[in-house]
Structure formats: structure tokens, C-alpha cells
C-alpha positions as CSV (number, residue, x, y, z in Angstrom):
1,X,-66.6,-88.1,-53.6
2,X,-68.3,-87.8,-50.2
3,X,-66.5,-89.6,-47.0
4,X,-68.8,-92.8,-46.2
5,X,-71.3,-92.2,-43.4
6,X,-70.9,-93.5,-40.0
7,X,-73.5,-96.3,-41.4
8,X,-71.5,-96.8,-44.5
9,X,-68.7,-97.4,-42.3
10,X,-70.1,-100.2,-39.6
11,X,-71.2,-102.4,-42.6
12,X,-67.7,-102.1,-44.1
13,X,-66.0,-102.8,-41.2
14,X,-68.6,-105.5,-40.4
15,X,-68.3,-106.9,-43.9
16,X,-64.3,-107.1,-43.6
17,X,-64.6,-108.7,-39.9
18,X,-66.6,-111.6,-41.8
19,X,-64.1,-112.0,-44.5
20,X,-61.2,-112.2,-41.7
21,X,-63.2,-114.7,-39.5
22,X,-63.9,-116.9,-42.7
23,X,-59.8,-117.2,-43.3
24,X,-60.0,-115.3,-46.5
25,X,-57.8,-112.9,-47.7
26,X,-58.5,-109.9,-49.3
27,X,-57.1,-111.1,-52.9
28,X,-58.9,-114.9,-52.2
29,X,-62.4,-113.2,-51.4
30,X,-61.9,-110.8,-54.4
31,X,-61.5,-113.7,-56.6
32,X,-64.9,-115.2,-55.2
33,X,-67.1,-112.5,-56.0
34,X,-65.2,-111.8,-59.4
35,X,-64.2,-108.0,-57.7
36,X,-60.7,-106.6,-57.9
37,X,-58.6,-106.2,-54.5
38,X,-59.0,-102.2,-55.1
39,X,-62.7,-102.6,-54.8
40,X,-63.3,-104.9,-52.1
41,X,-60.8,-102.5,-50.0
42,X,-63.0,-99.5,-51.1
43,X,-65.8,-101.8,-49.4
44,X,-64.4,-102.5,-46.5
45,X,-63.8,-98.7,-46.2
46,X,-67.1,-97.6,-46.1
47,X,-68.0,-97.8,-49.9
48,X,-71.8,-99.6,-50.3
49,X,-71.8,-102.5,-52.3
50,X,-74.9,-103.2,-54.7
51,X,-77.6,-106.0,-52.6
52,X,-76.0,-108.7,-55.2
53,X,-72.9,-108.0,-54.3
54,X,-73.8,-108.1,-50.8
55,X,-75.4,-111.2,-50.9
56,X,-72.5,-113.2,-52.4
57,X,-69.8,-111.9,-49.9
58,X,-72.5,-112.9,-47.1
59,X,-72.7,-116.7,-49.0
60,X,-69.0,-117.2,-49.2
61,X,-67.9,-116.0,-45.8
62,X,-70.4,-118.4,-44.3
63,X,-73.4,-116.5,-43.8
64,X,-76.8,-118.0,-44.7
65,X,-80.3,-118.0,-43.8
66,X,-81.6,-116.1,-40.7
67,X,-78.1,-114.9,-39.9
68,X,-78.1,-112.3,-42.8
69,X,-80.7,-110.6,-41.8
70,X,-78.7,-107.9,-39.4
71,X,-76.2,-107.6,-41.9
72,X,-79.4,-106.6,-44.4
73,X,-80.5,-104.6,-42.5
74,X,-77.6,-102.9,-42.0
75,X,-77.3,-102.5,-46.0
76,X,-80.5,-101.1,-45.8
77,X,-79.6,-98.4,-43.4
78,X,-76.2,-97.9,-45.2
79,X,-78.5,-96.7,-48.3
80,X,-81.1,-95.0,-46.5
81,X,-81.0,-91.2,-47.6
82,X,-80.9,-89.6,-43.9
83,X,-83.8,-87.0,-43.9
84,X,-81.7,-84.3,-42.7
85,X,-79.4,-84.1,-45.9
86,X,-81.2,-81.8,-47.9
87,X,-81.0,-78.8,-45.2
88,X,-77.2,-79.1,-45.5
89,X,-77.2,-78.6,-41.5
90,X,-73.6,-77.6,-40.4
91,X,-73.3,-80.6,-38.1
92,X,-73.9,-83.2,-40.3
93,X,-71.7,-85.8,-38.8
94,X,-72.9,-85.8,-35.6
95,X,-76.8,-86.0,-37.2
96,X,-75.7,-89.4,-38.4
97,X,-74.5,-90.7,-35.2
98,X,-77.3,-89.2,-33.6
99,X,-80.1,-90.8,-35.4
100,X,-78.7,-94.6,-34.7
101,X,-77.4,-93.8,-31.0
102,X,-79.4,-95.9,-27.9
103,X,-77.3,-93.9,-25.3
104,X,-75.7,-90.3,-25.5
105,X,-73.8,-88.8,-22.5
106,X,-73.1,-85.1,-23.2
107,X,-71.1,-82.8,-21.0
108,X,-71.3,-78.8,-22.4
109,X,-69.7,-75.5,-20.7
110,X,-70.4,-72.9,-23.7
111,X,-74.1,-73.7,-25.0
112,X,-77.3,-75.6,-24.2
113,X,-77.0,-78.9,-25.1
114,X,-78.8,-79.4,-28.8
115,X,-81.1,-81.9,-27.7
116,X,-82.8,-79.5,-25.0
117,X,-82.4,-75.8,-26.5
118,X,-85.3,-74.3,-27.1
119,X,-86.3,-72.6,-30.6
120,X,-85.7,-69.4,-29.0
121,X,-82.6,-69.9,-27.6
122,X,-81.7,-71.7,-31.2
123,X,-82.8,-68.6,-33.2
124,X,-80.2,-66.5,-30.4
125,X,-77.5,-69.0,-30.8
126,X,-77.6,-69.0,-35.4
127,X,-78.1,-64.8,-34.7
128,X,-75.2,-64.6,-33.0
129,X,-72.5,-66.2,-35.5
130,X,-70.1,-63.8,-37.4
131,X,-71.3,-65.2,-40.4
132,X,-74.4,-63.3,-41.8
133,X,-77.3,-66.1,-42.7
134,X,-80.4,-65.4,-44.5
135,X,-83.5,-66.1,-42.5
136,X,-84.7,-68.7,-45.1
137,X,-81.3,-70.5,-43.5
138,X,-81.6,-70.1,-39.8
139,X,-85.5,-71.3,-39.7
140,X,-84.2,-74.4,-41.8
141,X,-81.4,-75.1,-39.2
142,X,-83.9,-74.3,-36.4
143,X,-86.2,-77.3,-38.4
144,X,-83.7,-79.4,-38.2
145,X,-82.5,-79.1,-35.0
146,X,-86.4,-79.6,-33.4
147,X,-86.8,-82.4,-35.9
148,X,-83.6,-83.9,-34.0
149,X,-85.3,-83.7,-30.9
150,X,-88.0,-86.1,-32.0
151,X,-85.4,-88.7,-30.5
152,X,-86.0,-87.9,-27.3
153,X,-89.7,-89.8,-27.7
154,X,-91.3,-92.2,-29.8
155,X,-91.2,-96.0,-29.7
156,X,-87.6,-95.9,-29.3
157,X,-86.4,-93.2,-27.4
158,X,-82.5,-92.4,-26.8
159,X,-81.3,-92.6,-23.4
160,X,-79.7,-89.2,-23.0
161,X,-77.9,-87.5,-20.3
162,X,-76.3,-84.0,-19.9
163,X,-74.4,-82.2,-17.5
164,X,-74.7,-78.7,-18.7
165,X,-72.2,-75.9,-17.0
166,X,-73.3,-73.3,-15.0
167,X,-71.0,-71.0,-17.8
168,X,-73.9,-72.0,-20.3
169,X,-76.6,-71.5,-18.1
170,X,-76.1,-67.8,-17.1
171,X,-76.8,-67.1,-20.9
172,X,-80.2,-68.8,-20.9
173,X,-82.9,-67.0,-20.8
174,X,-86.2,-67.8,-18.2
175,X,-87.9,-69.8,-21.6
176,X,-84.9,-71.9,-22.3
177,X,-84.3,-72.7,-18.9
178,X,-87.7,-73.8,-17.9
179,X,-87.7,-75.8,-20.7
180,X,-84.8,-77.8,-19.9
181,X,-86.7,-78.9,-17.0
182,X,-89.9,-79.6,-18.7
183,X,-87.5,-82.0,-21.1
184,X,-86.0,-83.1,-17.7
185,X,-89.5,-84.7,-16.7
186,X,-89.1,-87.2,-19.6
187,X,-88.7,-90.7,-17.9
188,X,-85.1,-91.4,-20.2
189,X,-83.5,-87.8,-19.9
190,X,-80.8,-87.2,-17.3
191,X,-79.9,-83.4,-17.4
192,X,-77.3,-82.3,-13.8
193,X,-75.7,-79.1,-13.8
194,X,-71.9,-78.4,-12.6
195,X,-72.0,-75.6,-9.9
196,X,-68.8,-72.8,-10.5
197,X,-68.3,-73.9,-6.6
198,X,-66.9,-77.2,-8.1
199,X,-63.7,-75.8,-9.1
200,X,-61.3,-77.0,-11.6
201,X,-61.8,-80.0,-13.3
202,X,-61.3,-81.8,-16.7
203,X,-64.8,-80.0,-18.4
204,X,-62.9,-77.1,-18.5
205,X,-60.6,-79.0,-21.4
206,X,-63.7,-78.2,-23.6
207,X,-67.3,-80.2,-23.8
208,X,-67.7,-83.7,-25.3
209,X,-70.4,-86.0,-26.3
210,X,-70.2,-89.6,-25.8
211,X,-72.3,-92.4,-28.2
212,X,-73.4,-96.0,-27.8
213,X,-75.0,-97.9,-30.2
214,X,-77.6,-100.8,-30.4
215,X,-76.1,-103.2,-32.5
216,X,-73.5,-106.2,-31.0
217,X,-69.7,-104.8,-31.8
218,X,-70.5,-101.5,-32.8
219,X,-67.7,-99.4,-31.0
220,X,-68.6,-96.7,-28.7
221,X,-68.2,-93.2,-30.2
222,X,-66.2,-89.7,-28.4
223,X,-67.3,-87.1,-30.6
224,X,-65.8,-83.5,-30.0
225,X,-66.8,-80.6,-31.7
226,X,-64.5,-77.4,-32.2
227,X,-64.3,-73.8,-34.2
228,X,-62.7,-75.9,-37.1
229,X,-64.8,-79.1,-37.4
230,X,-65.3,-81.8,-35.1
231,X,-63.5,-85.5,-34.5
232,X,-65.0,-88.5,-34.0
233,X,-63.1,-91.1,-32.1
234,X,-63.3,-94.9,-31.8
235,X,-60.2,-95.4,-29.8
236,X,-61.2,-97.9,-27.1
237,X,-58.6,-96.6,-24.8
238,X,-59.6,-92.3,-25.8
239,X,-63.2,-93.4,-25.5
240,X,-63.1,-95.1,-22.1
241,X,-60.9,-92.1,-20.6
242,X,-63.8,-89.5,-21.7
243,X,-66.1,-92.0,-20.1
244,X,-64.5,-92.0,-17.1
245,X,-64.3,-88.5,-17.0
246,X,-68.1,-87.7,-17.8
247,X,-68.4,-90.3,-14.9
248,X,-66.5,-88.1,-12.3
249,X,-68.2,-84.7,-13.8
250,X,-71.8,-86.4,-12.8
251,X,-70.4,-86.7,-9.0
252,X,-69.0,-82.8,-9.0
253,X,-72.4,-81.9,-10.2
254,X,-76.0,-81.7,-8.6
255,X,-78.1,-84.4,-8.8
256,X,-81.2,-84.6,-11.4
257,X,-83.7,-83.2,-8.6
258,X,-81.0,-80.7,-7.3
259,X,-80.2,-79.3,-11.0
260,X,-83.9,-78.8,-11.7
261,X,-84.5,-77.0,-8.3
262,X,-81.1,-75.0,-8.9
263,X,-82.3,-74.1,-12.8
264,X,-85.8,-73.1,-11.4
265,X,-84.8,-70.7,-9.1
266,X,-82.3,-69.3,-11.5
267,X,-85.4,-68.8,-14.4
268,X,-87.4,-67.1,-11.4
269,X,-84.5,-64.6,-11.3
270,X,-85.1,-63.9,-15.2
């Protein structure tokens, strides 16, 4: 069985935070809806429950009339297939955060940031894994990952900032680079870049993406990705440390106008 979605999650926990606020417990809410305790926990832990169902856990923890709407709608995005599931992309996890984040903060040292990479430099990046992919495979990816980018616009654009290495710069070539600043121009992105002149500091423990979402008590989101996988950590204490340090890396690196003057002169050198 597939691990609940990020989605699936947030209405389980959301779902069980109801049920605690009402007084109930687990076994006395169970009882209510005629469940057994097994399968209100598997609720709670990110398991979708049928719109019924839904509705009688809403009535008796106390939630009636306009005020179930956000937790409807949260159903409703619980169930929603997420567009990107059929291409079987590789960083799935981080697609589903993604697509209901209102802020991401991203600090990378190895590779252009997803969200600004250009289809060139995507089609280098897939080409140079030590895994042999079919074609029909990398220009699916390649969809995917400019699909992704659609989040940068729209009537609800992301607010997104990255701070982007000079390491991952020097392998750029004069396309990608002038398109990180065209990207750049939009009135919502933040992209600085982190000068080798800075020294040593804590981006050198590896990159890191930071998420914040739109909805009230949704917890902010570190996610790290690595060669085996990726975490993605809720830890109030974890998550503010990260935030703090993507704070300091933005005062190490140039400013917005700086970082676009700094990556233009580098692309005239291409």
C-alpha cells in the first residue's frame, strides 16, 4: 500500500486535532461513527476516509455549517489524483509539497535549482546519470519538470527564493544562465548567488529546500534531498534551525540586482 500523501496526511492530522479538541477519545469517537479503533487510527494516519464518513466525524466533533468547508476542501484535495502521477517522476514527494506550497526557500550548491533550470540544462542533468534512460523517459521527466514550473505564474503564484552556489553555476551553460535571470524578472522570484569569496559556512552541509503552506496550522516543511532518497521534516525546532540558516546564507550572498549582474557577466564569458 502506498504511504499517504503530504495531503492525505494534513487532513488526518487535522481530522485527529478535532477529535482531541472535542474531548473524545479515540475508542469514544470510534463508537460514534460505528468504526473500529484500528480504523480511525489508520485515519488519523493519513488514510482517506469515504465523504460519509467525513461528514459524521465533522458532526460529532462539533463541526457544522460554514465551518466544514476548509476541512471539505481539504478532502477534496486529499482525493485529487495529482497530475504528475502517471510520469512516475523520481521526485515525487517533493511534487506533492510543491504543488500546495505559498512560500519555498531553496538553498542549492550542486545543481540549478528545479524551478529555474532550463530544458537544456534538464536534458544535460537526466544525460548525465549512471543509469541509462530511454529517451521516451528523459523527455517525460523534462515534461514534468516545465509543467512544475507553471507555479511560478498563474493566479496564484508561489513565492520562491533561491540562493544558488557559485559550485552550480560554473556548470551552467550561457542559455541556462541567462535564463535564470529572465525567471529572476518575475515580480515573486528571489534568486542571490553565494560568491566562493564567502568562505565556509553551513551550505556546505549539503542544499535544502524549505516549505510554507497556505492553510492555518499546517506546519512548515525542511525537505532534504540525498543519493538515497530524501526526508521531509516537520520538527518545529529542525525546521526553524534550517530557517535561520537560509536566513544567514541570504546575507553571505549578493543581493537579487548583484546576483543577476554577477550571472550576466559570467553567461557573457560562455
Amino acid at each position: 500500500m502506498a504511504e499517504p500523501t503530504f495531503r492525505q496526511r494534513r487532513l488526518g492530522e487535522a481530522l485527529k486535532l478535532l477529535r482531541e479538541r472535542s474531548g473524545l477519545s479515540q475508542r469514544e469517537a470510534a463508537e460514534r461513527i460505528d468504526y473500529n479503533v484500528p480504523k480511525l487510527s489508520r485515519i488519523e494516519n493519513g488514510q482517506v476516509p469515504d465523504i460519509h464518513a467525513l461528514r459524521a466525524m465533522l458532526d460529532i466533533y462539533g463541526v457544522i455549517g460554514a465551518e466544514e468547508e476548509p476541512f471539505l476542501e481539504m478532502w477534496r484535495r486529499a482525493t485529487e489524483k495529482g497530475w504528475w502521477k502517471p510520469h512516475r517522476p523520481e521526485d515525487l514527494d517533493f511534487i506533492d509539497l510543491e504543488q500546495d506550497a505559498s512560500v519555498i526557500k531553496t538553498f542549492q550548491s550542486g545543481y540549478i535549482p528545479g524551478m529555474v533550470q532550463s530544458r537544456g540544462y534538464m536534458r544535460a542533468v537526466f544525460a548525465s546519470s549512471r543509469s541509462q534512460r530511454s529517451k521516451v523517459w528523459v523527455d517525460g521527466q523534462i515534461a514534468v519538470r516545465t509543467r512544475r514550473q507553471d507555479r511560478l505564474t498563474g493566479d496564484n503564484p508561489v513565492r520562491y527564493h533561491a540562493i544558488i552556489a557559485e559550485s552550480a553555476l560554473k556548470h551552467a551553460d550561457r542559455q541556462q544562465l541567462l535564463h535564470i535571470n529572465q525567471v529572476g524578472l518575475l515580480p515573486n522570484v528571489t534568486v542571490q548567488v553565494v560568491l566562493d569569496m564567502a568562505g565556509l559556512h553551513d551550505g556546505h552541509n549539503g542544499p535544502f529546500t524549505l516549505l510554507e503552506f497556505p492553510y492555518a496550522g499546517d506546519p512548515k516543511v525542511l525537505y532534504v534531498g540525498h543519493a538515497a532518497g530524501s526526508l521531509q521534516i516537520e520538527d518545529p525546532e529542525r525546521v526553524k534551525a534550517s530557517t535561520l540558516t537560509f536566513k544567514h546564507l541570504s546575507t553571505l550572498a549578493l543581493n537579487p540586482d548583484e546576483s543577476a549582474a554577477w550571472i550576466e557577466r559570467l553567461a557573457a564569458e560562455r
